[in-house]
C-alpha positions as CSV (number, residue, x, y, z in Angstrom):
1,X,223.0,204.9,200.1
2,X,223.2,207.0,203.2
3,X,219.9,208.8,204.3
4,X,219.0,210.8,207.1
5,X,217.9,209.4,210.6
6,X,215.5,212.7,210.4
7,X,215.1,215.0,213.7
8,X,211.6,213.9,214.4
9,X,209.5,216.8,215.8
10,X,205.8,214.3,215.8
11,X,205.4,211.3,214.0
12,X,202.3,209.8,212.9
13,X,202.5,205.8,212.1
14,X,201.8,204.8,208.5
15,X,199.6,202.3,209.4
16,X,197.2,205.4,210.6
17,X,197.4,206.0,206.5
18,X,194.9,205.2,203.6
19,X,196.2,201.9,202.4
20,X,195.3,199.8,200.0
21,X,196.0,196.2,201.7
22,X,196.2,196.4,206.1
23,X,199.4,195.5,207.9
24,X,199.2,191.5,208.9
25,X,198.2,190.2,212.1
26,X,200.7,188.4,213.5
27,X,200.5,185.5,216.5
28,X,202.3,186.5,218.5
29,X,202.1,189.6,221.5
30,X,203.4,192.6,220.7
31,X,205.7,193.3,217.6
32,X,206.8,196.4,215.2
33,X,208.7,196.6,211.9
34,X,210.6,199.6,211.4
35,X,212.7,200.8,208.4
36,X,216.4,201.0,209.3
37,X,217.3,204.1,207.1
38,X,214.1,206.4,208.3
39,X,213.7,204.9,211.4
40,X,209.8,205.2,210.2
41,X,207.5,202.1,212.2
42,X,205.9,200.7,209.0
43,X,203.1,198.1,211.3
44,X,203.0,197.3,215.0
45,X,200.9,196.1,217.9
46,X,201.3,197.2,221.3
47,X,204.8,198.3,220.4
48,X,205.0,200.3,223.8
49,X,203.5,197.9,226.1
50,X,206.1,196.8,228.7
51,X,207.2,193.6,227.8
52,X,210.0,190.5,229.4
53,X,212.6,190.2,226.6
54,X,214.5,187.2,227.6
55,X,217.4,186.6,225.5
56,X,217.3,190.2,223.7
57,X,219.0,191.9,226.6
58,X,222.0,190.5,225.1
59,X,221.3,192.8,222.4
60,X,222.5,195.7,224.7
61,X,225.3,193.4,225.9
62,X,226.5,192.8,222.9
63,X,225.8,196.7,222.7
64,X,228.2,198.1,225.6
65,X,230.8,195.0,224.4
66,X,231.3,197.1,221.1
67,X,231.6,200.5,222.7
68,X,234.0,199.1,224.8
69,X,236.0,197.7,221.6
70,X,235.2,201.1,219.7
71,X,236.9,202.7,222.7
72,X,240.0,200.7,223.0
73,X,239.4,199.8,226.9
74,X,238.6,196.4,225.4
75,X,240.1,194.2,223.3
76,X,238.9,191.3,221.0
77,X,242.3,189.1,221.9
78,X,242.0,189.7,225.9
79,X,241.7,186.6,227.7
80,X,239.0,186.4,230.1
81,X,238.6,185.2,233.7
82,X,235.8,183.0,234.3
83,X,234.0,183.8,237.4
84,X,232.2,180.8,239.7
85,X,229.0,183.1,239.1
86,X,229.8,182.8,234.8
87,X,230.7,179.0,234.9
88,X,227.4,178.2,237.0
89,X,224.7,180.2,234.9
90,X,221.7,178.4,234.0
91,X,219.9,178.7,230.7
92,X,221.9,178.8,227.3
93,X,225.6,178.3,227.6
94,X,228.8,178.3,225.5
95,X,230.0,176.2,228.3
96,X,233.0,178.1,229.5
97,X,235.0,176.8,232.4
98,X,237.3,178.5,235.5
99,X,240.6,177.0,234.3
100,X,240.1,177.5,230.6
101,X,241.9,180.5,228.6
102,X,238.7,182.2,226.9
103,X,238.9,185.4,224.9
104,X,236.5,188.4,224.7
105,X,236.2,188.1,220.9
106,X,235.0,184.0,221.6
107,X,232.3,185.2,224.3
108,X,231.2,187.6,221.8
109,X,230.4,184.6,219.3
110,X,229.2,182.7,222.3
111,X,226.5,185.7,223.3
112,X,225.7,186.3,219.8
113,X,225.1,182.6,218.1
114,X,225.3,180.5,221.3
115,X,223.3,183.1,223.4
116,X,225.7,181.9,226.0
117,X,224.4,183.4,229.6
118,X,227.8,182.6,230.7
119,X,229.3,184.9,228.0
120,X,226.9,187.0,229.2
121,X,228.1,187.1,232.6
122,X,231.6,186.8,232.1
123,X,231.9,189.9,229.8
124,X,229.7,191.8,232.3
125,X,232.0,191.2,235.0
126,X,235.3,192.3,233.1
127,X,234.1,195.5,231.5
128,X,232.1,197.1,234.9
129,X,233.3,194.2,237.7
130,X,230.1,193.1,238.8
131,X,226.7,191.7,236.4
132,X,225.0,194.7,238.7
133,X,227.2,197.7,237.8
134,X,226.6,196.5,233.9
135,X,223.2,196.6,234.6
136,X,223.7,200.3,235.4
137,X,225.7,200.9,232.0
138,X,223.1,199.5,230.2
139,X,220.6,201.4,231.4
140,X,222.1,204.4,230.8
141,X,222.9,203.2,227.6
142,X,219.1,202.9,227.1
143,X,218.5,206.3,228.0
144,X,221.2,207.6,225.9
145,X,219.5,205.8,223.1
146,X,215.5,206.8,223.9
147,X,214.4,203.5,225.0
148,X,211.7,205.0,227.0
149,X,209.8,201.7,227.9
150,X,213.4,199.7,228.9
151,X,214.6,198.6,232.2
152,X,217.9,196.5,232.7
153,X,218.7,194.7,236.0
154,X,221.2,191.9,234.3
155,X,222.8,190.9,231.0
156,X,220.9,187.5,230.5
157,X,217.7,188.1,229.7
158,X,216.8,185.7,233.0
159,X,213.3,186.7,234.4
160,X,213.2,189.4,236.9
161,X,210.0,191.7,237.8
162,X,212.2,194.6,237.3
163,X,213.3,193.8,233.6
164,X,211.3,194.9,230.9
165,X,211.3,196.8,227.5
166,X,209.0,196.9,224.4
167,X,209.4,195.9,220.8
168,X,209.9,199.6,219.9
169,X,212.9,200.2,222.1
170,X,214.2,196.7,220.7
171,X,213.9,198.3,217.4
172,X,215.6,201.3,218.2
173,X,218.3,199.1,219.6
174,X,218.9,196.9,217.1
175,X,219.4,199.9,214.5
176,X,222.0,201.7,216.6
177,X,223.9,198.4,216.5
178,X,223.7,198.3,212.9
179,X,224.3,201.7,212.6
180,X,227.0,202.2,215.3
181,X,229.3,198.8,214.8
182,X,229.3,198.5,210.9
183,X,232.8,196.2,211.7
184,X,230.8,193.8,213.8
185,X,226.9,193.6,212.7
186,X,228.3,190.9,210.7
187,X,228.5,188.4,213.9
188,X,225.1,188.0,213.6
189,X,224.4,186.2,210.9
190,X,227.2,183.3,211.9
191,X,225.0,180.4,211.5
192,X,227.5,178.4,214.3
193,X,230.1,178.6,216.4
194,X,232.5,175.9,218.5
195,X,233.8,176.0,221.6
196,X,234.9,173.5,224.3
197,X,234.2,171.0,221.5
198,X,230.3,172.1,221.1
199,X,228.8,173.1,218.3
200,X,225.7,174.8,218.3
201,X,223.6,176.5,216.0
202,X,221.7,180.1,215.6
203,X,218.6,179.6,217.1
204,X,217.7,182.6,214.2
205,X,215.7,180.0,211.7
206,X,215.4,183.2,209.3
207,X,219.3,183.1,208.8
208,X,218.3,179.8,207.0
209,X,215.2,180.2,205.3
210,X,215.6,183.6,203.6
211,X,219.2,185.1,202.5
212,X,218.4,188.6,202.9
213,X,217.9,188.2,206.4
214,X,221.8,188.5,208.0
215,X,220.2,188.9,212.3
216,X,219.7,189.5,214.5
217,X,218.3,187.5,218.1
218,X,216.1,185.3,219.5
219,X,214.9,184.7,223.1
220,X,212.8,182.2,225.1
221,X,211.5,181.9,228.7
222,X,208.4,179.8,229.5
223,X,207.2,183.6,230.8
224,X,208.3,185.5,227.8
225,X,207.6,183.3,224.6
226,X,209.3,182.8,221.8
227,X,210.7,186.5,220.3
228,X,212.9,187.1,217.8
229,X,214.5,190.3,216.2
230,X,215.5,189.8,212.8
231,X,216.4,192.4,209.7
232,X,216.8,192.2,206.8
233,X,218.5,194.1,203.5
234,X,216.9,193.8,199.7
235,X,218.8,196.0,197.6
236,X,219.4,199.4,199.1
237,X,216.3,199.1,201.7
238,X,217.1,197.2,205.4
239,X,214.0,196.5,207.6
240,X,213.8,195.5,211.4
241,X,211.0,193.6,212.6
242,X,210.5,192.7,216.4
243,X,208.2,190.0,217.0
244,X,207.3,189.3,220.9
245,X,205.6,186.2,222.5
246,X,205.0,183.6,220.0
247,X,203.6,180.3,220.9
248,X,206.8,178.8,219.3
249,X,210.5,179.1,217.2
250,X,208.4,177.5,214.1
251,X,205.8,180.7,214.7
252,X,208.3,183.4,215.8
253,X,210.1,182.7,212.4
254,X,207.4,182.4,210.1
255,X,205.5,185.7,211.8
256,X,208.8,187.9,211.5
257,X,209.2,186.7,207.5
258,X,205.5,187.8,207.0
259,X,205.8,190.7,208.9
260,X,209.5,191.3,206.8
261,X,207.4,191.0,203.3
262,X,204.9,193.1,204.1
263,X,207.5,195.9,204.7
264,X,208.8,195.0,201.6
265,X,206.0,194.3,199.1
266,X,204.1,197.3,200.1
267,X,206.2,200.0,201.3
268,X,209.0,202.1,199.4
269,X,211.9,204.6,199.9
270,X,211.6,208.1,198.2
271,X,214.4,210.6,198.1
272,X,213.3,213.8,198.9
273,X,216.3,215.5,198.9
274,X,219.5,215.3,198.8
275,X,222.4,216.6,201.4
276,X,222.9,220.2,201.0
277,X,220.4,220.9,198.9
278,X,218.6,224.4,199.3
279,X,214.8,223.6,199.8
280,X,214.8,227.5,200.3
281,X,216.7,231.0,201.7
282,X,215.5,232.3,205.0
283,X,215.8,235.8,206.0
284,X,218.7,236.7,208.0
285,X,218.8,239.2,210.7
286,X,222.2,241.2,211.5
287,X,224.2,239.2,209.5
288,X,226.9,239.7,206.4
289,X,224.3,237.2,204.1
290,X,220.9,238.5,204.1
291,X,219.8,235.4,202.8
292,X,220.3,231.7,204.3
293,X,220.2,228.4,202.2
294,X,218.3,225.8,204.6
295,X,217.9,221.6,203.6
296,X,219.3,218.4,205.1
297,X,222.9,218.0,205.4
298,X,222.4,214.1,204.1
299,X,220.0,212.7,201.9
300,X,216.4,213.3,203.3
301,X,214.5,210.3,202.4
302,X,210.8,208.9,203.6
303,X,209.4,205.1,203.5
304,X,205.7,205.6,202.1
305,X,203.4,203.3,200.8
306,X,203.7,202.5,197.1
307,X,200.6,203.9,195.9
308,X,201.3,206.8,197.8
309,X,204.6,208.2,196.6
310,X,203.4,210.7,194.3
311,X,200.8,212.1,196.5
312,X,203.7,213.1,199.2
313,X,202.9,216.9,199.6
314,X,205.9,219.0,202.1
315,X,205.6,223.1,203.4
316,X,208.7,224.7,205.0
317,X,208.5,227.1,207.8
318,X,211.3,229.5,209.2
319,X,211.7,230.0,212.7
320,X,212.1,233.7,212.7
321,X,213.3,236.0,213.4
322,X,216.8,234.1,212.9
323,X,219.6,236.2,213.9
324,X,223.2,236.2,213.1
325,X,225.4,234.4,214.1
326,X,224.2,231.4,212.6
327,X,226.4,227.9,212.5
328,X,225.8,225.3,209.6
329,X,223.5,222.3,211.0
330,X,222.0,224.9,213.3
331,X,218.0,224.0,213.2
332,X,216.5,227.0,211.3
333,X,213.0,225.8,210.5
334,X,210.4,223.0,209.8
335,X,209.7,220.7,206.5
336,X,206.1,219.1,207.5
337,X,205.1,216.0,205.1
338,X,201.7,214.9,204.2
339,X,200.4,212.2,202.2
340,X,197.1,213.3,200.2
341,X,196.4,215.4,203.1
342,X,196.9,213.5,205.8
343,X,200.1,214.5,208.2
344,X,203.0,212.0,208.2
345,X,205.7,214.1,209.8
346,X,207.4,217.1,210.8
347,X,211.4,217.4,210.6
348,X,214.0,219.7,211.5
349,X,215.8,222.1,208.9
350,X,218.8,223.6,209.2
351,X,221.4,225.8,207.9
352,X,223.6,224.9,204.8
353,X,226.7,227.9,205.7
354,X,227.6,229.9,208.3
355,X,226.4,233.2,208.8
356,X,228.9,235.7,210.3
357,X,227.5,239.1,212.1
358,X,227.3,242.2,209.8
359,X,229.7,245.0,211.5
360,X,227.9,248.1,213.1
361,X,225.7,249.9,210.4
362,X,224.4,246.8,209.0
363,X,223.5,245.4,212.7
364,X,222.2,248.9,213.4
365,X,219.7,248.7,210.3
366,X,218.6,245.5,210.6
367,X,217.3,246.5,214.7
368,X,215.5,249.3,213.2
369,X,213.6,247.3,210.7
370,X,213.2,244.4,213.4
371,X,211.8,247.7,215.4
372,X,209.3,248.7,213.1
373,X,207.9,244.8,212.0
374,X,207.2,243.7,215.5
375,X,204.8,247.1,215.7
């Protein structure tokens, strides 16, 4: 089912609306569960407050690492150089070595299920050349992707004063992978991997104890806590939760599954409308179609409540006057959404068809009407 990532103009969170049981509260620092398909936060706590994310910078490495295969200036078979700097990195390790042939699609596994800061390391060095010009990529990789409260300064996770982000960026993050790399979300739910002779385990406990959950990442540092970001799909609906600072794996696992069930025991996804369907016709100004057909060009869809759903009340405004020559997915208006009354949302609308200029006497007659309305 493919819905629309909706062009937000303000969003009000759900939690601000009348609900018949509260969102959970969770042990843990900060945390946020958002629904993949709307990108709508369903709960969260401090989900903008600047936090260390330890080992779930490697989700923007792993991030960059799939452009870079997307763009063909990687490839999954190259082999690898191991760097001094790589082979020496402290923390979680695959346990690559100088004089050992390693490829970029086994650092990927390594980063991924190992949470290898060696991987880490050695991929940042052969796609930019140094850990510090990665650091740039993925910070403008961050900005590219509105991660407003995200700072980069290596691909580790290690503590620095100068890297932080926030479990709504994480969020944010974790859905453009899913979204963006369809051909390698997959990795993530690779319960092991071996290399040098080691076998270790995901550290992701969900992965184990519930099989709808298929990622995403953990992280640890004595500064950070325990984090995790995990997601999971039940039928057609995938949820992302972000759970910062736990006291420990046992309570970052069992907080994310609570936080999971809530999404999906109290919240549902409506269809209000499907791609290119008219929700209206606009006026047109100067142009061969006096009339526009406006809507979504996908499937419009909105997580509400359950006991909400039929109280979901929408009002369309045009943004006149709109003047020929108009171009199909050109914004054209506004569809706000309320729920009994109180404001969810308001989301861009745009044009179904094109909308070619009328020749002289039509532009000419439609001025003179224009004229005589804004009197």
């Amino acid at each position: 089912m493919r819905f629309l990532i909706a062009v937000l103009v303000s969003l009000f969170s759900l939690s601000a609306l009348a609900q018949t049981v509260p969102p959970p509260a969770l042990a843990a620092k900060a945390w946020a569960l958002v629904d993949h398909a709307t990108g709508q936060t369903l709960a969260d706590r401090d989900a903008d407050a600047r936090i260390e994310p330890a080992s779930l910078t490697k989700l923007m490495t792993a991030y960059i690492t799939f452009s870079k295969l997307k763009e063909g200036t990687l490839k999954a078979d190259q082999v690898v150089p191991v760097s001094t700097k790589a082979w020496r990195m402290e923390g979680s390790r695959m346990f690559i070595e100088p004089n050992k042939p390693v490829s970029v699609d086994e650092l990927i596994r390594g980063v991924i299920v190992q949470s290898g800061n060696d991987a880490c390391v050695a991929l940042a060095e052969t796609i930019a050349g140094s850990e510090e010009a990665f650091a740039a990529l993925m910070n403008r990789e961050a900005q590219r992707l509105g991660m407003t409260n995200t700072h980069f300064t290596n691909s580790t996770g290690l503590p620095d004063p100068q890297l932080y982000t926030s479990a709504r960026d994480l969020a944010l993050l974790a859905s453009a992978i899913i979204r963006d790399f369809p051909e390698y979300y997959g990795l993530y739910s690779l319960k092991e991997f071996t290399y040098n002779g080691i076998k270790q385990p995901n550290r992701n406990r969900l992965l184990y104890m519930d099989p709808s959950v298929d990622g995403m990442k953990t992280g640890h540092t004595s500064s950070a806590g325990y984090c995790l970001v995990s997601t999971a799909r039940r039928g057609e609906r995938r949820l992302i939760s972000v759970v910062l600072g736990a006291a420990s794996d046992t309570v970052r696992a069992q907080e994310s599954l609570k936080l999971l069930n809530f999404g999906y025991q109290f919240y549902e996804t409506v269809k209000l409308y499907s791609a290119d369907e008219a929700l209206s016709k606009f006026r047109v100004w100067k142009g061969k179609l006096n009339e526009l057909p406006v809507g979504f060009l996908n499937d419009f869809a909105l997580t509400v409540p359950k006991e909400a759903a039929n109280k979901i009340q929408v009002s369309l405004e045009s943004r006149q006057p709109l003047v020929a020559p108009l171009q199909r997915g050109q914004e054209v208006g506004t569809l706000t959404v309320a729920i009994d009354g109180k404001p969810l949302g308001q989301y861009s609308v745009v044009a179904l068809q094109d909308v070619e200029v009328a020749g002289f006497f039509g532009r000419l007659w439609d001025a003179i009407v224009m004229f005589f309305k804004s009197l």
